[in-house]
C-alpha positions in Angstrom: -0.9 39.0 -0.7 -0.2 38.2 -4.0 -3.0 37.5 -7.3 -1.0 34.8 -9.3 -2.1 34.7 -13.1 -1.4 31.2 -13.8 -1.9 31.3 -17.0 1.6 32.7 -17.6 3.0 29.8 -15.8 3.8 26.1 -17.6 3.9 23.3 -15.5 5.3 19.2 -16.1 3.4 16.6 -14.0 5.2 13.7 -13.3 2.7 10.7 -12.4 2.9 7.0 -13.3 -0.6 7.1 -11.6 -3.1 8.2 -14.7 -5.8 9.6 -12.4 -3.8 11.4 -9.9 -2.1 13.4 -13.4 -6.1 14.1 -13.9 -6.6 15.6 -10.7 -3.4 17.9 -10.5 -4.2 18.9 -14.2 -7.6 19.2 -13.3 -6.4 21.6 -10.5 -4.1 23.7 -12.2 -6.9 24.2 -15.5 -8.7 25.4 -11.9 -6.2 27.8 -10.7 -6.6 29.1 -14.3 -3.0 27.3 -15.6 -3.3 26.7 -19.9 -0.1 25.0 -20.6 0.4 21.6 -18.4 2.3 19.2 -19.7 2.2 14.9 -18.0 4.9 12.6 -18.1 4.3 8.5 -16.8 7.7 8.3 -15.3 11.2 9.9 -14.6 13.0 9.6 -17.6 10.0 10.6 -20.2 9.9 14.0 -18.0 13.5 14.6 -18.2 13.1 14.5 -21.8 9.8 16.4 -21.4 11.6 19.2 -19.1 14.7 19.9 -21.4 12.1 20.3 -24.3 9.3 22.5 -22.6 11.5 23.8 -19.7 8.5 24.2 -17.7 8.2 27.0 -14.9 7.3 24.3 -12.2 7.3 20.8 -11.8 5.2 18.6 -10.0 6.4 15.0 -9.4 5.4 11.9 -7.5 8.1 10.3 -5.8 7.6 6.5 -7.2 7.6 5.6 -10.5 9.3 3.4 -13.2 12.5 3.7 -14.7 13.6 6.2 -12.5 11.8 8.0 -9.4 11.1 11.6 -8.7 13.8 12.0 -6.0 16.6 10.9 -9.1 14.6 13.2 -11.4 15.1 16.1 -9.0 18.9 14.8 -8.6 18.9 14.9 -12.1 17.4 18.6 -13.1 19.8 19.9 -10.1 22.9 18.8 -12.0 25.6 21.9 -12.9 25.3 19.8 -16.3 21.7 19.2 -17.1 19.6 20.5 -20.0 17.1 22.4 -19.1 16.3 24.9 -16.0 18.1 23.8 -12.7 16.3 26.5 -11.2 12.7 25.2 -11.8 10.8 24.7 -8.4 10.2 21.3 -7.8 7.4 20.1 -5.9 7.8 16.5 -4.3 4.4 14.7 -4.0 4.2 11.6 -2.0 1.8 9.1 0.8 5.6 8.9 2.4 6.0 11.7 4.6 8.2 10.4 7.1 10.5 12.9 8.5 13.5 11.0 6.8 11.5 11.0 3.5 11.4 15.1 3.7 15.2 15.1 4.6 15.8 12.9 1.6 14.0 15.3 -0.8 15.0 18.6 0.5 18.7 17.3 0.0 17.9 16.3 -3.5 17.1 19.6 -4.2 13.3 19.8 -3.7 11.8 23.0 -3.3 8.4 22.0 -1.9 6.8 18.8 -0.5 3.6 17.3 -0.3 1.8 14.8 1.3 -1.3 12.9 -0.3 -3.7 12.8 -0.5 -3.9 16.0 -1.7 -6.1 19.4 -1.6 -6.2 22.2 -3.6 -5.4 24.1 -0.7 -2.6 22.6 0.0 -1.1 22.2 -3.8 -2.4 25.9 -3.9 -0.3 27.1 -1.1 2.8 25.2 -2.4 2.5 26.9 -5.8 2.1 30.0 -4.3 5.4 29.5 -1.5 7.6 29.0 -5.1 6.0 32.0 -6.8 5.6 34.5 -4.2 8.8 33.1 -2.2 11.3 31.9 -3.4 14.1 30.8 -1.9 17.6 31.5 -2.8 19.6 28.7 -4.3 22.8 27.7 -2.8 25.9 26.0 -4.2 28.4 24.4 -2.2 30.4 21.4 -3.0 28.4 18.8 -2.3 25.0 20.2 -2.8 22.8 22.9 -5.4 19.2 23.6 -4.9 16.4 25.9 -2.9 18.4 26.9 0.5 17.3 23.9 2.9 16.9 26.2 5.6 13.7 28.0 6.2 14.9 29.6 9.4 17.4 32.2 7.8 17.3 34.7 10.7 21.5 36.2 10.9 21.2 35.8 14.6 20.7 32.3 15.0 23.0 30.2 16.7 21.6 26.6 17.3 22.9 23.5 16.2 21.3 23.7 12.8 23.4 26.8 12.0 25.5 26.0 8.3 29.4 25.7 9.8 32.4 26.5 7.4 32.5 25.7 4.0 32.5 27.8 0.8 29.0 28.7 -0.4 27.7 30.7 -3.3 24.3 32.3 -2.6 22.4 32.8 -6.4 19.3 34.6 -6.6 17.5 33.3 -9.5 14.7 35.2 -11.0 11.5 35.2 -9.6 8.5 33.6 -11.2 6.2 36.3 -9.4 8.3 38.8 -12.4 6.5 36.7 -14.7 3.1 35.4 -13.4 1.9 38.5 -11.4 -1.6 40.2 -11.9 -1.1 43.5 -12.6 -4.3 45.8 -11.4 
């Protein structure tokens, strides 16, 4: 187990909801976390997250102008200013299994489900730290690896077929935000 220090860590909170970017800021101030940044909707944080390049992102999936599953298509772009590494954390009330699919292939490192707990939000924060997951590049996708079963054996019909793929190993934020005793 790990003791996070997150007050080496600067997050972006993407909300169009006003209170619900109080409670995940009020949260984070919790978890210790100094440097939290809010945006109202999709294209003020990609502005926001090329300026502050935050360490983590935390978006709602609807909003204005355009929603957190385009913003996450957005920072994933080979072309994009900012970090296309940056975890991104997909909060929604949608959690349909088709709603996961949809985020995971958008490049979405973590999902979930409101309402929220701190517990939860917690554990997510600490999966991207701790965890990370290597990011793959193929030709019609870059993000986290979408597979959380990555066991060499397996054989079942989830198993990646063919196809070129370049495995990058980005740097992890646990480097960066780990308590030292």
């Amino acid at each position: 187990m790990y003791r996070i220090d997150f007050n080496k860590l600067r997050f972006l909170i993407v909300d169009d909801n006003p209170h619900m970017r109080r409670i995940l800021r009020t949260l984070l101030h919790s978890f210790g976390t100094r440097e939290v940044y809010e945006a109202e909707d999709g294209a003020t944080a990609l502005e926001m997250y090329s300026h502050y390049s935050p360490d983590i992102l935390i978006t709602d999936w609807e909003m204005p102008i355009f929603d957190g599953l385009e913003l996450a298509q957005m920072i994933r772009q080979p072309e994009a200013k900012g970090n296309p590494y940056a975890p991104i954390i997909m909060l929604t009330a949608h959690s349909e299994k088709r709603r996961v699919t949809l985020a995971r292939d958008a490049g979405v490192t973590e999902f979930l489900a409101k309402p929220i707990s701190s517990k939860g939000l917690y554990q997510r924060i600490l999966n991207v730290v701790a965890s990370p997951r290597p990011f793959i590049r193929t030709r019609n996708y870059f993000g986290p690896d979408r597979r959380r079963n990555t066991t060499a054996g397996y054989i079942g019909p989830e198993r990646r077929h063919g196809g070129e793929a370049d495995i990058i190993q980005q740097p992890s934020l646990l480097d960066k935000a780990r308590v030292n005793t």
